[in-house]
C-alpha positions in Angstrom: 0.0 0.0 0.0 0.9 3.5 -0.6 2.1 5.5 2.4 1.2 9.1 3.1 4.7 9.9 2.6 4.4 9.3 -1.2 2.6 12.5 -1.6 4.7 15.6 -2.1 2.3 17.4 0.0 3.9 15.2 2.8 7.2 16.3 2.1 9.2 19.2 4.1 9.2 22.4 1.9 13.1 21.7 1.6 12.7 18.5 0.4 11.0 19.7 -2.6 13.8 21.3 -4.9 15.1 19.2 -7.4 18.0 21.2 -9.3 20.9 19.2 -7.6 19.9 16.5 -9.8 20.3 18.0 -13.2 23.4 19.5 -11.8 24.6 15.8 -11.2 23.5 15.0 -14.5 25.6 17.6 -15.9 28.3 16.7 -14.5 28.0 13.0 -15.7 27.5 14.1 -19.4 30.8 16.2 -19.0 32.5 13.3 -18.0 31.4 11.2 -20.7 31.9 13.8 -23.3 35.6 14.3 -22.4 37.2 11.7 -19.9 34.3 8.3 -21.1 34.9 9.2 -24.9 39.1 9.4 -24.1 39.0 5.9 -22.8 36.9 4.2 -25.2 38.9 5.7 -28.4 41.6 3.3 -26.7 39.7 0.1 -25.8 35.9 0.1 -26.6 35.6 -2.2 -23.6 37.8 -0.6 -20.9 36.4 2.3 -22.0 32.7 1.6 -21.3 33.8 0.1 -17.8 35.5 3.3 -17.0 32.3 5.5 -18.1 29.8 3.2 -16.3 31.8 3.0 -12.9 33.4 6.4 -12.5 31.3 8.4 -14.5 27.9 7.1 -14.2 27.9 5.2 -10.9 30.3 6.9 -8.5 28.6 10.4 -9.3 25.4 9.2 -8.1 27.2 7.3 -4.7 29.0 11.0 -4.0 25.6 12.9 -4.8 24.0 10.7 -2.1 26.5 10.8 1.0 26.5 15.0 -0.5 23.1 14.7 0.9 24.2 12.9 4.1 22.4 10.1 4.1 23.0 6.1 3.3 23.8 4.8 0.2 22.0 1.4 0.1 19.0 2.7 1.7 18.8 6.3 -0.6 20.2 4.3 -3.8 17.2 1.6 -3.1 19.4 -0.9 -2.9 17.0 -3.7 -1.5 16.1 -6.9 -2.5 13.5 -8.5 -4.1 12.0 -12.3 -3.9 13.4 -14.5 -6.5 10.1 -14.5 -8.0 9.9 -10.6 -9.3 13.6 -11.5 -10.1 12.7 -13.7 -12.6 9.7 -11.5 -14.1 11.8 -8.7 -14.0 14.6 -10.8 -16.3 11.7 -11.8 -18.4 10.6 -8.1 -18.9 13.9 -7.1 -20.1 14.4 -10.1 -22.8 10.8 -9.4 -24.2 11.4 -4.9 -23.4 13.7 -5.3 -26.2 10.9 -6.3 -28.7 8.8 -3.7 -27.6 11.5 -0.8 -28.2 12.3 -2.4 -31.4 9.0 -2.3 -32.4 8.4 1.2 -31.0 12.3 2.2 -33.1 11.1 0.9 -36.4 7.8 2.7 -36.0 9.1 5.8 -35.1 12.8 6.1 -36.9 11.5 6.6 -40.3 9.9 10.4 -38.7 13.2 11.5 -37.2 15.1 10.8 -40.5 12.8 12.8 -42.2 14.0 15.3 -40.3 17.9 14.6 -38.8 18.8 13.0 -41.9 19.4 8.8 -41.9 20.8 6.7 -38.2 24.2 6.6 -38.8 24.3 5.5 -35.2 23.8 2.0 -36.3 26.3 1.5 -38.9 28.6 2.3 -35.8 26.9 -0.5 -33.3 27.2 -3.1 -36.1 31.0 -3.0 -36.8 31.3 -2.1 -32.9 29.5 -5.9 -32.1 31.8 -9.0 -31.5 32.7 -11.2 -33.7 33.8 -14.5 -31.5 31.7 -16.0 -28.2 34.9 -14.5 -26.2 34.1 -11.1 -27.1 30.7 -11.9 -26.5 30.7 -12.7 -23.2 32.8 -9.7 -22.7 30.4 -6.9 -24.2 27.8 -8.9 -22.3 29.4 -7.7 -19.3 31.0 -4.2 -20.2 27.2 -3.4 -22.3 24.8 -5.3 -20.3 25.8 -5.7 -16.7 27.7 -2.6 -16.0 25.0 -0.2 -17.9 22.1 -2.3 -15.7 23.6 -1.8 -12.4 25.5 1.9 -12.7 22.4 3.6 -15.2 19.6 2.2 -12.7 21.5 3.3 -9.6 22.0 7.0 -11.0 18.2 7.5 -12.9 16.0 5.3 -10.9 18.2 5.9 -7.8 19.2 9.4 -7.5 17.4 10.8 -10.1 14.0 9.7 -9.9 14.4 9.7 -5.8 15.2 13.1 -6.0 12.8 13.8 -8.5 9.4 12.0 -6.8 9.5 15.1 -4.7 7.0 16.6 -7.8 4.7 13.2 -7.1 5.5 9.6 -8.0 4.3 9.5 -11.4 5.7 12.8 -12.5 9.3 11.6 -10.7 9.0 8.0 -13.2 7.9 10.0 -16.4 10.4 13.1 -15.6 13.5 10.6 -14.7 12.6 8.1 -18.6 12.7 11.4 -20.3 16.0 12.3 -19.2 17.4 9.0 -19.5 16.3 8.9 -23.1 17.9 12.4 -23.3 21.2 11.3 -21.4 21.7 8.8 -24.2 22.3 11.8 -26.9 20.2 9.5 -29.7 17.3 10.9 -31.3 16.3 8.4 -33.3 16.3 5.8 -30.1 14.9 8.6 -27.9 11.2 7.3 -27.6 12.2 3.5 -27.1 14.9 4.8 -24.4 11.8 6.6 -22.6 9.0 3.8 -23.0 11.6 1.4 -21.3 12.5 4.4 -18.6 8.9 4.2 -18.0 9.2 0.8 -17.7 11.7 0.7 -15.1 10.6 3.1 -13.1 7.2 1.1 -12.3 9.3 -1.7 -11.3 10.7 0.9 -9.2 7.7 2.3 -7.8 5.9 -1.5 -7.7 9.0 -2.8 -5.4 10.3 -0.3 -3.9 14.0 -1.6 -5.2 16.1 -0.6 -7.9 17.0 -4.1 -8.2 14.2 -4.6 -10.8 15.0 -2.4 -12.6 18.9 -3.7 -13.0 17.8 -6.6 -14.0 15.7 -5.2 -16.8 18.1 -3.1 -18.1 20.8 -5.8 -18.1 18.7 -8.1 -19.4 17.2 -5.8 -21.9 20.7 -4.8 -23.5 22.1 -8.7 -23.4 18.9 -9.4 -25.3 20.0 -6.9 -27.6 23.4 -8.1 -28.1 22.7 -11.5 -28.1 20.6 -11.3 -31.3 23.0 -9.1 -32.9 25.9 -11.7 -32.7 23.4 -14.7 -33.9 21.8 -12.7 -36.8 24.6 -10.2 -37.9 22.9 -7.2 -36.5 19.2 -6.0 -36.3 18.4 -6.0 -39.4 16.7 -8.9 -41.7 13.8 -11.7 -41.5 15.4 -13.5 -38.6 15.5 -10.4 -35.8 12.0 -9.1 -37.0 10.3 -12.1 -36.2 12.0 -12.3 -33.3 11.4 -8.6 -32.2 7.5 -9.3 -33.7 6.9 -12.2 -31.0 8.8 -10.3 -28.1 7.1 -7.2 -28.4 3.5 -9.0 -28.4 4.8 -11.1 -25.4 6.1 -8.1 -23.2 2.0 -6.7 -22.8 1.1 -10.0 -21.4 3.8 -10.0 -19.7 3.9 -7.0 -17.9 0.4 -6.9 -17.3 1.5 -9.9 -14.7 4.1 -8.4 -13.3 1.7 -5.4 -12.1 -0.6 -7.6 -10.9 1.6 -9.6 -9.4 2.8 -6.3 -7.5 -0.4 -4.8 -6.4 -0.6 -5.5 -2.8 3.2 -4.8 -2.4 4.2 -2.1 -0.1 6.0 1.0 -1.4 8.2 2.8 0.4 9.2 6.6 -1.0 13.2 7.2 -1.5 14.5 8.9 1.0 15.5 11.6 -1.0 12.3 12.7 -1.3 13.1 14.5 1.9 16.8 15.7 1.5 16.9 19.2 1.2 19.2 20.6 -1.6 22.7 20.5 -0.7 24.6 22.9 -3.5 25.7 26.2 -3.7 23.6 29.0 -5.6 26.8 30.1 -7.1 27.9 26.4 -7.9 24.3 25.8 -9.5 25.1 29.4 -11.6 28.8 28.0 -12.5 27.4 24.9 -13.6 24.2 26.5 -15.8 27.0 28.8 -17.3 28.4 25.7 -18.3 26.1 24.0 -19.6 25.2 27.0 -21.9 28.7 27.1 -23.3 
């Protein structure tokens, strides 16, 4: 059941400025830009280990204990029974149909208008070519976005941001993720599965879910890739057509599965903003330039 203390009106009057957050998000796109994009001109894997730990996750960790409080418990680091485990995994392997679905839709519109997805002649030479390197992107692609992404959107960021309301702080926190990926012609598939996890979110009161969605989404991804060549063709459609039709049914279940759950608010909902008017200015300037 839903707690008083999911309504902003519960909240502290401190408690209910957000701009810290798109400060910290900032911050992690400058990093990407300039120390992430360094790294991965050398090794494409070191370099998306290096981005998803130090510039992704350990942002978010320093953001929290900025705001004095615990990591685990403000980062919603709980677990969950094995059960919404597993239907959370599930969700992730048949999410990818439904973006898919959602990018082949919706690509053709922003073409039209940004001029043809070069992004993906990029991720098909970028895939592996052997099991080895498999395994290894499955790890550096899948694992490490799962686990570092979740824990800066669904954990800081959409903590920080429930303080406008539950449902604004899951619809607020997929748009920025969608944003924070810089691809326009992936943007609405990015934010349907932000949506996505954020109910898992909301439904369990654990990031965990949503970890193992993400991780599970992006392995899906991969994993089809390396058996078919890349995305495109008879095989992968067919596959993306059944997954996408599968993912209603299936999270349909999952929220019903999840109604009687309690849910507990992040406790960020109640940290009061912790930077600097002129720090907030520097950083706007910034992000102007």
């Amino acid at each position: 059941m839903t707690s008083g203390a999911d309504s902003p009106a519960a909240l502290p009057a401190s408690g209910r400025q957000a701009g810290d957050v798109y400060v910290l998000l900032f911050i992690c796109l400058l990093l990407m830009a300039t120390v992430g994009a360094a790294a991965q001109v050398v090794s494409l894997p070191l370099g998306l280990s290096v981005t998803e730990i130090f510039l992704i996750l350990l942002p978010a960790v320093l953001y929290v204990r900025r705001k004095r409080l615990p990591v685990a418990g403000a980062l919603r680091w709980r677990s969950v029974p094995a059960g919404i485990a597993v239907r959370s995994a599930v969700l992730g392997v048949l999410g990818w149909g439904m973006a898919m679905l959602l990018y082949l839709a919706t690509a053709w519109a922003v073409e039209g208008v940004l001029g043809p997805d070069r992004s993906s002649e990029f991720l098909v030479k970028a895939l592996p070519s052997s099991f080895g390197q498999l395994v290894v992107f499955l790890v550096v692609a899948a694992v490490l976005p799962g686990v570092c992404e979740e824990t800066l959107f669904r954990g800081a960021v959409q903590g920080t941001l429930e303080k406008k309301g539950l449902w604004r702080g899951v619809v607020y926190t997929a748009v920025l993720f969608a944003a924070f990926h810089l691809d326009p012609w992936r943007f609405l598939p990015a934010a349907a599965l932000g949506v996505v996890n954020g109910l898992l979110v909301v439904r369990t009161s654990s990031t965990l879910p949503a970890m193992i969605c993400h991780a599970c989404n992006n392995g899906t991804a991969l994993t089809v890739a390396f058996v078919y060549g890349g995305w495109s063709g008879a095989g992968p459609q067919v596959v993306v057509g059944v997954l996408g039709v599968l993912f209603v049914a299936a999270l349909a279940e999952f929220l019903q599965r999840t109604r009687g759950l309690e849910r507990r608010p992040s406790p960020l909902t109640a940290a009061a903003g912790g930077l600097s008017r002129r720090l907030k200015w520097i950083v706007g300037v910034a992000a102007a330039g």
